[in-house]
C-alpha positions in Angstrom: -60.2 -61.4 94.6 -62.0 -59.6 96.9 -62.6 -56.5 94.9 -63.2 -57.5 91.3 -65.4 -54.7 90.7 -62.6 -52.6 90.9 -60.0 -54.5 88.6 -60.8 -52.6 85.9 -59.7 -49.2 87.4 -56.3 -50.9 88.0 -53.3 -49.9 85.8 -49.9 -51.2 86.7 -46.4 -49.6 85.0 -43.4 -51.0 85.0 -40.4 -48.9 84.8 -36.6 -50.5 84.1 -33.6 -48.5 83.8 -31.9 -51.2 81.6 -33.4 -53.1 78.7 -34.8 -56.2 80.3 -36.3 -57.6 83.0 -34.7 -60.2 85.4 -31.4 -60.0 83.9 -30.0 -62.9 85.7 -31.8 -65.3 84.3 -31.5 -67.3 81.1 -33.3 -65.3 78.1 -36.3 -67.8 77.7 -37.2 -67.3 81.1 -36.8 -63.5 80.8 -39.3 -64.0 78.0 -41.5 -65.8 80.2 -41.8 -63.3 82.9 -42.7 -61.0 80.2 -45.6 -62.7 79.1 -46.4 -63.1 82.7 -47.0 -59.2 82.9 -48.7 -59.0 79.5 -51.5 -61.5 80.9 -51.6 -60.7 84.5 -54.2 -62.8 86.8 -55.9 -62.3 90.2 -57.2 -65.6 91.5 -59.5 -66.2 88.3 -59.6 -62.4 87.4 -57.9 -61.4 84.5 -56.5 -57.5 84.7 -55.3 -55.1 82.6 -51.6 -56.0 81.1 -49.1 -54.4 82.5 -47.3 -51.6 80.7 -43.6 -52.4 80.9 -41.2 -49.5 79.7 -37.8 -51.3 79.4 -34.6 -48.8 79.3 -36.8 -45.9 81.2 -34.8 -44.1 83.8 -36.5 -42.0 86.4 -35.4 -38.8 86.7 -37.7 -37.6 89.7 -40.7 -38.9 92.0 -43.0 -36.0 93.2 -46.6 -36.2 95.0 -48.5 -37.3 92.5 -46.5 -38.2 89.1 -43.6 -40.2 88.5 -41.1 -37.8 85.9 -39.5 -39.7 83.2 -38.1 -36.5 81.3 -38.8 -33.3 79.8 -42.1 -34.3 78.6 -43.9 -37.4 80.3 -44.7 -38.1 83.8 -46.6 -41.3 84.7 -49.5 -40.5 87.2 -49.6 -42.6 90.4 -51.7 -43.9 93.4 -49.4 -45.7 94.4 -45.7 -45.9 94.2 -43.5 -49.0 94.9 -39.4 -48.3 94.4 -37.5 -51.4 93.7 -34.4 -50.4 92.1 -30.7 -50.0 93.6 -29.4 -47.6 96.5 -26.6 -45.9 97.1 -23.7 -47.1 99.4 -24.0 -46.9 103.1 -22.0 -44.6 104.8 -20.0 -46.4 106.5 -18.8 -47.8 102.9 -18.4 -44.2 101.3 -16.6 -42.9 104.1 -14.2 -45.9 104.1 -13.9 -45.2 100.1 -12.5 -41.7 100.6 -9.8 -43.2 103.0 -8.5 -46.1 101.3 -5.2 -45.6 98.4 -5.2 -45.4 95.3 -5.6 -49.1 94.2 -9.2 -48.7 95.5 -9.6 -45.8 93.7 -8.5 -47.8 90.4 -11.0 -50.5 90.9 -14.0 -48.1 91.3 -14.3 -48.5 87.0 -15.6 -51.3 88.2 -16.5 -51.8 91.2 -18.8 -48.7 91.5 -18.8 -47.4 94.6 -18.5 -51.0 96.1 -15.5 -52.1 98.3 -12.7 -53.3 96.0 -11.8 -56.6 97.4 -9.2 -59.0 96.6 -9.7 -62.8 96.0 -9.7 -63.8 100.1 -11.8 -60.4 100.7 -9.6 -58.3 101.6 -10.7 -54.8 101.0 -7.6 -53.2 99.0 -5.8 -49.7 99.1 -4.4 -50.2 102.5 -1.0 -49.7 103.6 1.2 -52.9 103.6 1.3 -53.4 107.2 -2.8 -53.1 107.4 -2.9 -56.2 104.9 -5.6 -58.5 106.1 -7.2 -56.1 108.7 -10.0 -54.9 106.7 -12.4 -57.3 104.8 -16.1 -57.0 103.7 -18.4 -59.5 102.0 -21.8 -59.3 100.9 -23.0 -56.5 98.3 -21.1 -53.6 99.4 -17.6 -54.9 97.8 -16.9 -56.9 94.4 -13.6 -58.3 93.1 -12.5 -56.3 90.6 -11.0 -59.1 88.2 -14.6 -61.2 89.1 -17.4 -59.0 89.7 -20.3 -61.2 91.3 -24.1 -60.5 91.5 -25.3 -58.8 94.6 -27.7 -61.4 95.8 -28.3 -63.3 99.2 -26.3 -66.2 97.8 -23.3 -64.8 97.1 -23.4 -62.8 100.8 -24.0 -66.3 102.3 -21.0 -67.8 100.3 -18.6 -65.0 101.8 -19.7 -65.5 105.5 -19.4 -69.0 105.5 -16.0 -68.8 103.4 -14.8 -65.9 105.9 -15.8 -67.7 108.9 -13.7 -70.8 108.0 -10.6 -68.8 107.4 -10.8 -67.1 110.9 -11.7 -70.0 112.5 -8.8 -72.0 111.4 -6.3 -69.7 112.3 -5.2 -68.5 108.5 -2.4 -65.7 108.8 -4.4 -63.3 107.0 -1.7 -60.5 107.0 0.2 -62.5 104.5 0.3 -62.2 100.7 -1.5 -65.6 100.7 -3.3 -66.6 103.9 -1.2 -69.5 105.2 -1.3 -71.5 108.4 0.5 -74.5 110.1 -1.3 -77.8 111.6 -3.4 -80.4 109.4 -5.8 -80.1 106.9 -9.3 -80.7 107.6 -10.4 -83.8 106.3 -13.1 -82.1 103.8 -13.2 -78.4 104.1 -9.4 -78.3 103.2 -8.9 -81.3 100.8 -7.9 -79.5 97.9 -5.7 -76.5 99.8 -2.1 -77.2 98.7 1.0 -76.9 101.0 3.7 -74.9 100.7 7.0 -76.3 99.3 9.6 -77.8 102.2 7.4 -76.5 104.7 3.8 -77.9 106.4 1.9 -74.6 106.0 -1.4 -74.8 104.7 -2.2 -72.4 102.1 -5.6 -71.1 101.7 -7.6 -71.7 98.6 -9.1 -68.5 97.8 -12.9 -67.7 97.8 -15.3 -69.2 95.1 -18.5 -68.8 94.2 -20.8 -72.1 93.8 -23.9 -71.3 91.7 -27.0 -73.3 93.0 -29.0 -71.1 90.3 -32.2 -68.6 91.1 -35.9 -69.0 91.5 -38.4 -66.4 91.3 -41.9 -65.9 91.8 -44.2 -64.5 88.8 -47.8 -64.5 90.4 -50.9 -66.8 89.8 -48.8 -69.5 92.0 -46.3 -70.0 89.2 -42.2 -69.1 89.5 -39.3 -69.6 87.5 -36.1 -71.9 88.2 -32.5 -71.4 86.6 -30.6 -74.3 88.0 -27.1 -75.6 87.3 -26.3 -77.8 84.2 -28.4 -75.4 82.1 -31.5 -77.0 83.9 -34.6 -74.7 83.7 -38.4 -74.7 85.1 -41.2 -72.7 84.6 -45.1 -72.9 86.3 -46.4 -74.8 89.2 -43.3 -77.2 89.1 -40.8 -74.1 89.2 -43.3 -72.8 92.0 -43.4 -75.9 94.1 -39.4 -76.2 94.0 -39.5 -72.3 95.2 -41.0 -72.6 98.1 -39.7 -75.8 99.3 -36.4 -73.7 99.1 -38.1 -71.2 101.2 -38.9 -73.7 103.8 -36.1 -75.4 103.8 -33.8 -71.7 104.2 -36.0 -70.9 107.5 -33.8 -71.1 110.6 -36.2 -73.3 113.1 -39.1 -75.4 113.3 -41.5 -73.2 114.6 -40.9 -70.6 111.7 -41.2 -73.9 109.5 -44.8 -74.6 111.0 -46.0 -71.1 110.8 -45.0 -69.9 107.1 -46.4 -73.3 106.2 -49.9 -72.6 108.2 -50.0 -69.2 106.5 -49.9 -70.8 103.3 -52.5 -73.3 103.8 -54.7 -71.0 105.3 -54.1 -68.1 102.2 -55.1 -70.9 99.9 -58.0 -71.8 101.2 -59.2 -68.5 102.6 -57.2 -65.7 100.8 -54.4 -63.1 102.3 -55.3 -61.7 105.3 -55.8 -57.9 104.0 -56.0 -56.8 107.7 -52.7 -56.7 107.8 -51.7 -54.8 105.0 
């Protein structure tokens, strides 16, 4: 936008391990954020395509060429690394430690923190039961993997939260606890038989679907039902989410500032 003279020296690779792109959504959006890259736009400057490799792994990075194998390394400016990382330390040190029923899961799990269904990280001793629990995309469930996103981690916390905060005896086989049900957060936790104990319902995931931006002010939407969006529609519902998600007022009124003032005036490339 503010350098078009030098758009046409611009050449963009994409490079993904497996063989798509945006794997979690449905495969008529995937096809859409494909055609995205194949006609990319700046403002009203059209730029080269993108050159997407799908099911390219990258075997080394050095100073001045990305190396895909034996024989081809991409050249680069500029690199930008989006892919995976490996496990804090704190996780793999806490993998070599736990039994063998972590050790089991790992097939799956991958160097995440096998957890049960109330995220209890497994492979402890009995008597540890319920003193140990992670959330978030350093552990899975074994018997139902989840995505590693910001919505599943903000599932667990809140689920978590409520079962310390109501007093659940988590050293139990199933988390139990005496008293009364809460009037909404408990109304479908059964009871135990001849006894008032409260048993705990055990974590699950509520899909509210996934939005994503694809440039040129235009994003895609995956929402429940099998309802899907794509364009300025799709874009508008994005960032009202984005709003919406901030934690205060203030933050509110400035993101919304900055993005009256980058359409009218353009990104503020001091700053970058």
């Amino acid at each position: 936008r503010f350098y078009p003279h030098l758009l046409p020296y611009v050449k963009i690779h994409l490079l993904e391990a497996t063989t798509t792109v945006l794997g979690a959504f449905d495969q008529s959006l995937r096809d859409v954020a494909l055609d995205a890259l194949q006609s990319p736009r700046v403002g009203e400057f059209e730029i080269a395509p993108v050159d997407v490799r799908l099911g390219t792994a990258v075997k080394e990075i050095n100073a001045t060429h990305v190396i895909l194998g034996p024989q081809e390394a991409v050249p680069y400016a500029t690199c930008v690394w989006a892919a995976g990382i490996a496990p804090l330390r704190v996780v793999a040190d806490a993998l070599n430690e736990l039994g063998p029923q972590q050790t089991e899961a790992q097939s799956v799990t991958r160097g995440r923190l096998a957890v049960d269904p109330y995220l209890r990280v497994l492979g402890l001793p009995s008597n540890k039961l319920g003193t140990f629990f992670a959330m978030g995309d350093c552990c899975a469930d074994a018997q139902a993997p989840l995505p590693a996103t910001a919505q599943v981690a903000a599932q667990q916390g809140e689920f978590l939260a409520r079962l310390f905060a109501t007093g659940y005896d988590t050293t139990q086989d199933i988390p139990t606890r005496s008293g009364t049900k809460e009037p909404l957060a408990e109304a479908f936790c059964q009871t135990m038989d001849n006894t008032n104990l409260i048993i705990a319902r055990p974590f699950q995931f509520l899909d509210l679907g996934a939005l994503t931006y694809i440039g040129d002010s235009k994003a895609l939407a995956q929402l429940p039902a099998g309802i899907k969006g794509q364009g300025g529609v799709a874009f508008a519902l994005w960032r009202s989410v984005y709003i919406a998600k901030q934690m205060s007022l203030r933050n509110r009124l400035l993101i919304f500032g900055d993005w009256v003032r980058g359409r009218f005036f353009g990104r503020d490339l001091t700053r970058l």
